[in-house]
C-alpha positions in Angstrom: 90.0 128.0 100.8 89.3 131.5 101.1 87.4 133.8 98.2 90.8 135.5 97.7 92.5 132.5 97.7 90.5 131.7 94.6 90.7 134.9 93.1 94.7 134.9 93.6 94.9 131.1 92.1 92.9 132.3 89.1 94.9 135.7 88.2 97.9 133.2 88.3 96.7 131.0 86.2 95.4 134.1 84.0 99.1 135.7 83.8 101.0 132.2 83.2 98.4 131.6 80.5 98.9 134.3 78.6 102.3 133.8 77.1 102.2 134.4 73.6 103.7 130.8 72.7 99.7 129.5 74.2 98.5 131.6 71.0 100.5 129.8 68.9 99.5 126.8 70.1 95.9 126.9 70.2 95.6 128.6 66.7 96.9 125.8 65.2 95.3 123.5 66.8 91.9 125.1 66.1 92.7 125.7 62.5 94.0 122.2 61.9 90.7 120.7 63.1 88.9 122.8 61.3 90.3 122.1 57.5 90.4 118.1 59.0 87.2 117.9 59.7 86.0 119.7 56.7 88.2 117.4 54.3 87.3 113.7 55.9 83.1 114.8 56.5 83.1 116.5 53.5 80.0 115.4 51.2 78.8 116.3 47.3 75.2 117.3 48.2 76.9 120.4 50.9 78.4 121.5 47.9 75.4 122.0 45.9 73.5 122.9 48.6 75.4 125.5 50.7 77.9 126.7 48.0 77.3 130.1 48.8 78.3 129.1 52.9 82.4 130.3 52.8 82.7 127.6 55.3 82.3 125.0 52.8 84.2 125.6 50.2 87.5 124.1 52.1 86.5 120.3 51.2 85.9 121.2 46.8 89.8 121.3 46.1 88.2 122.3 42.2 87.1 125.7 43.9 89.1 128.4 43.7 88.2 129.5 46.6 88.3 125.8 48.4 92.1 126.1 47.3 92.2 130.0 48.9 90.9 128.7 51.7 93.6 125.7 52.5 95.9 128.1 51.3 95.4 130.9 53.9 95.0 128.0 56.5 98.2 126.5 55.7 99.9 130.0 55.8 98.9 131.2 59.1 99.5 127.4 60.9 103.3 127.7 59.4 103.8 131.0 60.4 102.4 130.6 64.1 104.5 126.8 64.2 107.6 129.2 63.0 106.8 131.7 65.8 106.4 128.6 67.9 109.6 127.2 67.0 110.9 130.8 68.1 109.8 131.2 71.4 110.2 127.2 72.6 114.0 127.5 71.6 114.3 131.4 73.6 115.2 132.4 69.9 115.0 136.5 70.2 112.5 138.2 67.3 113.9 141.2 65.6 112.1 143.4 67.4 113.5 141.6 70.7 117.3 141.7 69.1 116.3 145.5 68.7 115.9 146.3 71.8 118.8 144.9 72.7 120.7 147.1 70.4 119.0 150.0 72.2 120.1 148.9 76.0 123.5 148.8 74.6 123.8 152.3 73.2 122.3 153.4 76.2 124.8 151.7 78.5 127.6 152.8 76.2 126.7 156.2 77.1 127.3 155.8 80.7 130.8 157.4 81.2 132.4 155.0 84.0 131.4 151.7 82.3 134.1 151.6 79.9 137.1 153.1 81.8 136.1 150.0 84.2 136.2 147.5 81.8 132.2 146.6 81.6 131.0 145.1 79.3 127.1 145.2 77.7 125.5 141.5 77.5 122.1 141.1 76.4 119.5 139.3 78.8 118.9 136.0 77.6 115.4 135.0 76.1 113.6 132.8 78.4 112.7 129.5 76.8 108.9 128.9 76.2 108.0 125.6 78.0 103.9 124.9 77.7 102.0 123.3 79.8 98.5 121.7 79.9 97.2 123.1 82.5 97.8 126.3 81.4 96.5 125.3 77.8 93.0 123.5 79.5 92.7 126.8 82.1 92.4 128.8 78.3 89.7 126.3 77.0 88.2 126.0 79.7 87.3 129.7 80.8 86.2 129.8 77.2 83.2 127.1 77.6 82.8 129.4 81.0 82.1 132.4 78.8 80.1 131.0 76.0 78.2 129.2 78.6 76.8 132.5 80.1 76.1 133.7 76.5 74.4 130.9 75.4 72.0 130.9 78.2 71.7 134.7 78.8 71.8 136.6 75.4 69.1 134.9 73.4 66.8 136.4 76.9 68.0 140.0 76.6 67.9 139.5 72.4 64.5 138.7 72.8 63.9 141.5 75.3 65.3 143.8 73.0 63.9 143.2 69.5 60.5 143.0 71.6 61.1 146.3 72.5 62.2 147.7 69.0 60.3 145.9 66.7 57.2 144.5 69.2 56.1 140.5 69.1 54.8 140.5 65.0 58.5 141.1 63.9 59.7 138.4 66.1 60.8 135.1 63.9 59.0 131.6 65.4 62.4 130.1 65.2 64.6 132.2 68.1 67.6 130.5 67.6 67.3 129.6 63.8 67.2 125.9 64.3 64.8 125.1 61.8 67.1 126.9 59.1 69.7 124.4 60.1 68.1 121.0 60.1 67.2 121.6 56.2 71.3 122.9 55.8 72.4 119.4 54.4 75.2 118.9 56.8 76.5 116.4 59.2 77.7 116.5 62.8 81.3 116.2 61.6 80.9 119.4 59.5 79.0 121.2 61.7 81.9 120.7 64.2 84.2 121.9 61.5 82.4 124.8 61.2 82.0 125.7 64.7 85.9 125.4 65.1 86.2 127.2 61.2 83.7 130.4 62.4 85.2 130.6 66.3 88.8 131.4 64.5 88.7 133.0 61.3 85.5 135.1 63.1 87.3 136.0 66.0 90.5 136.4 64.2 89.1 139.3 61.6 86.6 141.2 63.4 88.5 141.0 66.8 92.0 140.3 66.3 92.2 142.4 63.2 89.2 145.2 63.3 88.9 145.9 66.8 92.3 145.5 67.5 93.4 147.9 64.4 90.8 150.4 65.8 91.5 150.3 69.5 95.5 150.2 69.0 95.0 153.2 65.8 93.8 155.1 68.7 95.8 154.3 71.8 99.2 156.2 70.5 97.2 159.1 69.8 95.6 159.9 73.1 97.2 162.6 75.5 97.9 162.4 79.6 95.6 165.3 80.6 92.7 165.4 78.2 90.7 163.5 75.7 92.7 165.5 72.7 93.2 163.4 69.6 96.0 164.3 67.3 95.9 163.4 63.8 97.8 164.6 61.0 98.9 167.4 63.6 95.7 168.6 64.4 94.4 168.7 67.8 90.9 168.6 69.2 90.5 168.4 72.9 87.5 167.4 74.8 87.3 167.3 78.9 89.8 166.0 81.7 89.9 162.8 82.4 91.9 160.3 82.4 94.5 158.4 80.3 92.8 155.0 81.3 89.7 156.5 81.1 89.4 157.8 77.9 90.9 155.0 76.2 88.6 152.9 77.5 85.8 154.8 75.9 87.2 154.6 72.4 87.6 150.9 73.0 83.5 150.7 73.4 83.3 152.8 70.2 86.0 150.4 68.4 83.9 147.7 70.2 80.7 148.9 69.1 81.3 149.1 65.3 83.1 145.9 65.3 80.4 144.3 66.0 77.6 146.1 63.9 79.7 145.2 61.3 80.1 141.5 62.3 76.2 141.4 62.6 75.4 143.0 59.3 77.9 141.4 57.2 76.2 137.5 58.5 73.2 139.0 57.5 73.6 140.3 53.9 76.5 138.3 52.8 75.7 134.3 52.4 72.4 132.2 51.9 70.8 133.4 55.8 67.7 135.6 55.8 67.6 138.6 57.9 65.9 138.7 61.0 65.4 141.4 63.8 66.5 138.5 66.3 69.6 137.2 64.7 71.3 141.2 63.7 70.5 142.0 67.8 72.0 138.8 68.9 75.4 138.6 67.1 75.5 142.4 67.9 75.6 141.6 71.3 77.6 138.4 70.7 80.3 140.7 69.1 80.4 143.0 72.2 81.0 140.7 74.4 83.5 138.9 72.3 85.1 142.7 72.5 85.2 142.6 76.0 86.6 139.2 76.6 89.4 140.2 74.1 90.0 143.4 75.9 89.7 141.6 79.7 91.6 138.6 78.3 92.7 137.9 75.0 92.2 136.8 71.4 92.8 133.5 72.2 90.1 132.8 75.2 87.5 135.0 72.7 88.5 132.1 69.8 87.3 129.6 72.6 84.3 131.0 73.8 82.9 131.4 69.9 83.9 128.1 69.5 82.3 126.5 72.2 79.4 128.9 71.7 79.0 127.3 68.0 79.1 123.7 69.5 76.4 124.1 72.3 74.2 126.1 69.8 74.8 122.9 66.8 74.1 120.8 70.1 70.4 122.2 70.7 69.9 121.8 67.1 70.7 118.1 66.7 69.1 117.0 70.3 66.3 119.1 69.2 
């Protein structure tokens, strides 16, 4: 088989993969591991321990934030089964049924259609019907990605903080593995958590911050030039274009998504800060941005959680 042969075969896969119903699908499924793991592993001593981890807070129902936790878990996997629900039985969305309403006034308008008797009918929805390859294809080219990370970031980390900071600011552990071999927790919950971090992660600072500062931005670019208009005023910049331009505010969006990503994990929680570990989930977010951007939100989910799993699995062979 020929290289474009290959290269056809995978953007078919790609497209039939994308459906929004394969979303639905592998949200809940990551999420439901994650809380099922964390509630049948779940031990006194992690509590004590690593009470100031969020991750483990799920299992102590007495927390308030344990409860918050289910809670918010429980939410999204109902609303994603709803959504579904939707899309398996072709059930249109309100935003679908209002398009429809728009197609019909703008047939109505036609002057022959109702001297000749026409009549408007709404395209049916196509029902959703998954299927596994198209559900392995996702997790799959996630453990692709995170396989490529794992082996190539902590090299250009290191390259990097060398550079910055020079050899004496450089932590003896690289990849923090020390830290977790004293973090009082099991191979069950360290799954959990890989599955826990690879959504919830993925879904805030990708889903929700990149993709509210990409898609903030998108409406307010113009054809010609890079002229933003907010609040009706206008500042424009050089030719270029549409594509172009946008893509540059997505590396900006991209950019402080991440920075934030890597200095929230080091200020908030029990971790200690390092040179090493801000410049690695820097880069980690970037190219979590990118995947998201060349992909989706779902395959970026993946590669974080595989990511988590091959980095828990050097720790515990280690």
């Amino acid at each position: 088989m020929a290289v474009k042969d290959y290269k056809d075969k995978f953007q078919d896969l790609l497209k039939k993969s994308g459906h929004e119903g394969y979303y639905y699908i592998h949200a809940i499924f990551v999420l439901g591991l994650y809380e099922l793991m964390l509630y049948l592993w779940a031990t006194p001593h992690v509590g004590i321990y690593n009470s100031g981890d969020i991750w483990f807070f799920p299992p102590f129902r007495c927390s308030t934030l344990g409860v918050l936790s289910v809670f918010v878990s429980l939410t999204l996997i109902s609303m994603y089964a709803w959504n579904l629900y939707v899309e398996v039985n072709g059930i249109k969305t309100p935003k679908e049924l209002e398009k429809d309403k728009k197609d019909k006034k703008e047939f109505e308008k036609f002057p022959y259609n109702k001297p000749l008797g026409r009549k408007f009918k709404a395209k049916e929805k196509e029902k959703f019907k998954p299927q596994w390859r198209y559900l392995l294809f996702t997790v799959g080219l996630g453990f692709w990605w995170a396989s490529i990370l794992f082996i190539g970031l902590r090299f250009l980390t290191f390259f990097l903080a060398v550079t910055m900071a020079g050899y004496d600011f450089i932590p003896l552990s690289l990849d923090e593995a020390s830290f977790l071999r004293h973090y009082h927790t099991n191979p069950g919950q360290d799954l959990a958590l890989a599955f826990g971090a690879g959504f919830y992660e993925e879904f805030i600072y990708r889903g929700l911050l990149f993709g509210f500062m990409a898609g903030w931005v998108k409406p307010r670019l113009k054809e010609d030039y890079f002229v933003f208009d907010v609040a009706g005023y206008k500042a424009g910049f050089m030719k270029m274009g549409k594509k172009t331009h946008e893509g540059l505010l997505q590396i900006v969006a991209a950019i402080i998504a991440a920075a934030i990503y890597a200095l929230l994990h080091e200020v908030v929680g029990s971790e200690h800060y390092s040179l090493y570990t801000f410049v690695y989930r820097f880069l980690f977010g970037l190219a979590l941005s990118y995947i998201v951007v060349k992909y989706d939100l779902k395959t970026a989910i993946w590669t974080h959680v595989w990511s988590d799993l091959l980095f828990f699995l050097s720790v515990w062979l280690s």
